[in-house]
N, C-alpha and C positions, 0 to 999 in steps of 0.2 A: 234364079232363086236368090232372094235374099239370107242368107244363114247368120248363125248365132253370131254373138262376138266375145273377144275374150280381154281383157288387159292385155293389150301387145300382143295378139294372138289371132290369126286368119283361123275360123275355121273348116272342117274339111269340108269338099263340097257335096261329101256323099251322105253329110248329117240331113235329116230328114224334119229338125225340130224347128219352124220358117213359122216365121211372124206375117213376113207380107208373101204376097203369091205373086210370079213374075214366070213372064217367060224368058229364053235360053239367047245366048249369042252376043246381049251389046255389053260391050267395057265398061257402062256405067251401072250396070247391075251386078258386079261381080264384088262379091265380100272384099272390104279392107280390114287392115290395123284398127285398132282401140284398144287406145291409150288412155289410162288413167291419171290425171295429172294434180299431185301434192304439191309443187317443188316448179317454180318458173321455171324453172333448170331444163323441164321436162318437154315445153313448147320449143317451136321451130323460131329460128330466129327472123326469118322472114317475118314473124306476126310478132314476135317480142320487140323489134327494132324497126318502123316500118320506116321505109324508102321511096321516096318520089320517086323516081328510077324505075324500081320494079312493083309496081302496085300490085297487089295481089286482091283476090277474091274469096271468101269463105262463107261456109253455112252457118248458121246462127239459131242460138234459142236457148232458155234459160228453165229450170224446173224449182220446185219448189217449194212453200207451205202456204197457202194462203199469197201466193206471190203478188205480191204489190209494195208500196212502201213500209206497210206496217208487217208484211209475212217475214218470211224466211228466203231468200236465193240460197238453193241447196250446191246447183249443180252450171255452170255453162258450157254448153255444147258447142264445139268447133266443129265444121267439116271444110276439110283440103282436099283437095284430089286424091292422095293415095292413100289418106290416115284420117280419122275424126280422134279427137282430142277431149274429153270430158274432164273439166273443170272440177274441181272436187275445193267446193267452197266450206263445205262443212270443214275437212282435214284440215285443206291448205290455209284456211283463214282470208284475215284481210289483207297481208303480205303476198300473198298468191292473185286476188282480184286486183291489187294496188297494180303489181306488174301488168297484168293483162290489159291495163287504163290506158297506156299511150295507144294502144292498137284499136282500142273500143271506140274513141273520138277522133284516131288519123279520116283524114281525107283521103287517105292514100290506100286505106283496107275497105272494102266495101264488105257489108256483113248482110248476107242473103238471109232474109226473116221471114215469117209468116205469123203479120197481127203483132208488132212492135211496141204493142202499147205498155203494158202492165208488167213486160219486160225493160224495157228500158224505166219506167218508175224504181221498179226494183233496185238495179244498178245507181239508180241518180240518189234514191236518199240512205240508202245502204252503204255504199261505197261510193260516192259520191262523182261517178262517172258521169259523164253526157254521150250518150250513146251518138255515134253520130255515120253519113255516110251509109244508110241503108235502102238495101234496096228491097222494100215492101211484098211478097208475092201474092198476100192478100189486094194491094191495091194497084199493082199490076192487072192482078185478073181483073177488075173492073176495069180501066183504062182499055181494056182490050175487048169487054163486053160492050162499052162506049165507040169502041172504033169500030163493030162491025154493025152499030145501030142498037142495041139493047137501051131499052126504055130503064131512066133511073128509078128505083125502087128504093127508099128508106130500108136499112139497116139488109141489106143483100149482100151479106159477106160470105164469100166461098171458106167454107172450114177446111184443116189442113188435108182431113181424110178426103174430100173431093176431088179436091185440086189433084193429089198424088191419084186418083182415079183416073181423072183426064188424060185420054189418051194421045192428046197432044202434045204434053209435055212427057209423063208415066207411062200411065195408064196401071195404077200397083194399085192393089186390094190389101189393105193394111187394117185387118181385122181386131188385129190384137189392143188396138189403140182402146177400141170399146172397154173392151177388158181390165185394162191398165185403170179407165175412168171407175169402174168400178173398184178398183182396191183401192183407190183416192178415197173415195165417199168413205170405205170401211175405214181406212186409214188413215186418214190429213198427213200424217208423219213419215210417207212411205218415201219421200227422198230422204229422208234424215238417217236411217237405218244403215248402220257399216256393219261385216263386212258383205262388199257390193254382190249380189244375186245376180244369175246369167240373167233373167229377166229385165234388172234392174239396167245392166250393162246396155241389153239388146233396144231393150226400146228407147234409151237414151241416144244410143247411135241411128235408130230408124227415125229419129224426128229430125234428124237433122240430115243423114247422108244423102238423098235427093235435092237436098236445095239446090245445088250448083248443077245438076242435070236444068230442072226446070228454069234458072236464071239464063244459063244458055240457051232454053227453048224460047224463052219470054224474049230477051233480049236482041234476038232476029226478027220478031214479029212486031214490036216497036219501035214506030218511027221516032226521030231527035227530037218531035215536041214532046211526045208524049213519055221521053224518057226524062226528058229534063222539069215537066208537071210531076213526075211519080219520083223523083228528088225531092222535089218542094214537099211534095205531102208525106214523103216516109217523113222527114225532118219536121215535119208541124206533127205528127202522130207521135216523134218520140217526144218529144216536151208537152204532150195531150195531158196525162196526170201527174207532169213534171211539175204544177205550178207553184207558185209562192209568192212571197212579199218582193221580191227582186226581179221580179217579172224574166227576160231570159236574157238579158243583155249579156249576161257570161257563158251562152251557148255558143258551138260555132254558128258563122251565120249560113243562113239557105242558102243553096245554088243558084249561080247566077246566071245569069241566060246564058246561053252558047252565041257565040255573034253569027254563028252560021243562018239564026234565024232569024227571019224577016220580022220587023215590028208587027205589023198587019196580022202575023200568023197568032200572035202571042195571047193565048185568053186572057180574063180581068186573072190579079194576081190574087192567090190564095193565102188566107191570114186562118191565125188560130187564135178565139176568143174564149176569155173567162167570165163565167157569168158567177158572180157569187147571191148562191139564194139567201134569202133573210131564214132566221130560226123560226122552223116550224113550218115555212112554206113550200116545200118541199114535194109534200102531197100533193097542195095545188097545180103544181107541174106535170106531176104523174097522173093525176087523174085516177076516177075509176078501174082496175082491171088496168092501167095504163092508157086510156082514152084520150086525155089531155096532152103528153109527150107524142102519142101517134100522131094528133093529130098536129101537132108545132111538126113535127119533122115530114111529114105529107108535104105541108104549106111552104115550106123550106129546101131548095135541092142542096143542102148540106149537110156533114153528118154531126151528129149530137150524142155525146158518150154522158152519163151519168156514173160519177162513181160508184154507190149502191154499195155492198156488206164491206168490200175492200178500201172502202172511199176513194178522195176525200168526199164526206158528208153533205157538205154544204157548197158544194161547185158543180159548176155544168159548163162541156165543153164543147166549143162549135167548130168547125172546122170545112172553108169552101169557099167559094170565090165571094170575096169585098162583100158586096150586093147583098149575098145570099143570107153572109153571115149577121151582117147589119140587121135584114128583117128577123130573122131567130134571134137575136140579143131583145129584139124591141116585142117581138110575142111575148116571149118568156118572161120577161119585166112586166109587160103586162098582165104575167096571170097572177103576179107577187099583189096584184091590188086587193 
């Protein structure tokens, strides 16, 4: 069973108040610490100072108001092995997110995500991070829907509640997530609220304490090409609604191949394009009910994000191998006619 959490505080395991539903016996389902963290002071030094040496692994994920450039980052969630760590950006400020920077863009911290986009925006024009070094478990699961033969489907993204389903990695029934989106809708403001609610605590640590379970399940079942394609694309998805007038030459750069692999093995390389639509045309792209963007993205094996209420307004992002991306730039310009 998964149980409450508390600031600093395991709870008992005879409490009966369980967010997700699990069965008994593995190490990885057994309640940790949660830490609430004001004060750098309060993080492990392993992730405050990282070290080529000993590189480390952590869960990831960001909550919030409207999360994107223009919202609010309320909160970011660590998970370690024996402690998940909840960021407390409201309190702590930007002297608190500032510290946490060196370890957000080390090479040397890998940060286990699911759906990296609108998160790493956040951080980049808020705090002006470059998220970097992540390892994507939305775009995993595809890479691994691709290696046992599954047909590509435009916009087929496993959501986080699935995934934690799958009993390949989980197999955890995490109901409460439903719930949680419903006091969102009533409330926009519900990460913003101090002082922090067991609820608020609880499901702040359940979005993040499995990642590092499933990054261990995923990362056995992926061969070295396909670990080093699901580099390239977590790193093209975190600069997806990073864009600007500076293009990203001050990002880290992509991973580079492994020499282990044969050239021959190597797909065409994957790029991430900006399309900026003219004012007003925007529509045109959407189409009907969305008719016109289904149908660019059908014609297209790449993916295509549209900012929409969060923006940006007037950009469309593509994301997939050279080729792919090339004919989607050349659709979508055309429907600007």
């Amino acid at each position: 069973m998964l149980f409450p959490v508390s600031h600093c505080q395991v709870y008992d395991p005879s409490s009966t108040d369980t967010s997700l539903q699990l069965g008994d016996g593995e190490p990885w389902m057994l309640p940790v610490p949660v830490h609430i963290v004001t004060y750098f002071s309060q993080l492990p030094s392993s992730f405050l100072e990282p070290d080529p040496e000993q590189p480390i692994v952590i869960g990831f994920d960001c909550e919030g108001v409207s999360l994107a450039r223009n919202g609010r980052l309320c909160i970011m969630q660590l998970a370690f092995e024996d402690a998940v760590y909840i960021v407390d950006a409201v309190q702590g400020g930007n002297a608190l997110m500032q510290a946490c920077k060196p370890a957000m863009e080390s090479p040397y911290v890998t940060k286990v995500c699911h759906d990296c986009k609108r998160d790493s925006e956040a951080l980049y024009f808020q705090y002006g991070i470059k998220l970097n070094n992540v390892f994507d478990t939305q775009i995993a699961y595809s890479l691994l829907g691709e290696q046992q033969g599954k047909a590509w489907v435009p916009d087929d993204y496993i959501s986080f509640v699935d995934l934690l389903a799958d009993e390949r990695f989980c197999g955890v029934v995490y109901d409460e997530k439903e719930e949680v989106r419903g006091l969102l809708k009533k409330d926009p403001e519900f990460w913003t609220h101090r002082p922090w609610t067991e609820m608020m605590k609880r499901v702040a640590a359940d979005d993040v304490r499995f990642l590092l379970r499933i990054h261990h399940c995923m990362v056995r079942l992926l061969p070295e090409l396909s670990k080093w394609r699901l580099g390239v694309r977590s790193s093209l998805y975190c600069r997806c609604f990073c864009a600007g007038g500076h293009g990203f030459s001050d990002w880290p750069p992509l991973p580079s191949l492994p020499e282990s692999l044969a050239v021959e093995e190597v797909p065409q390389e994957e790029v991430l394009a900006v399309v900026d639509v003219p004012y007003g045309k925007m529509g045109r792209i959407i189409g009907k009910k969305g008719s016109s963007i289904l149908y660019i993205k059908q014609s297209c094996r790449a993916d295509i994000f549209i900012g929409g209420a969060r923006g940006p307004p007037d950009k469309i992002f593509v994301i997939g191998a050279m080729k792919e991306v090339r004919k989607a730039e050349a659709i979508l310009r055309g429907r600007f006619l």
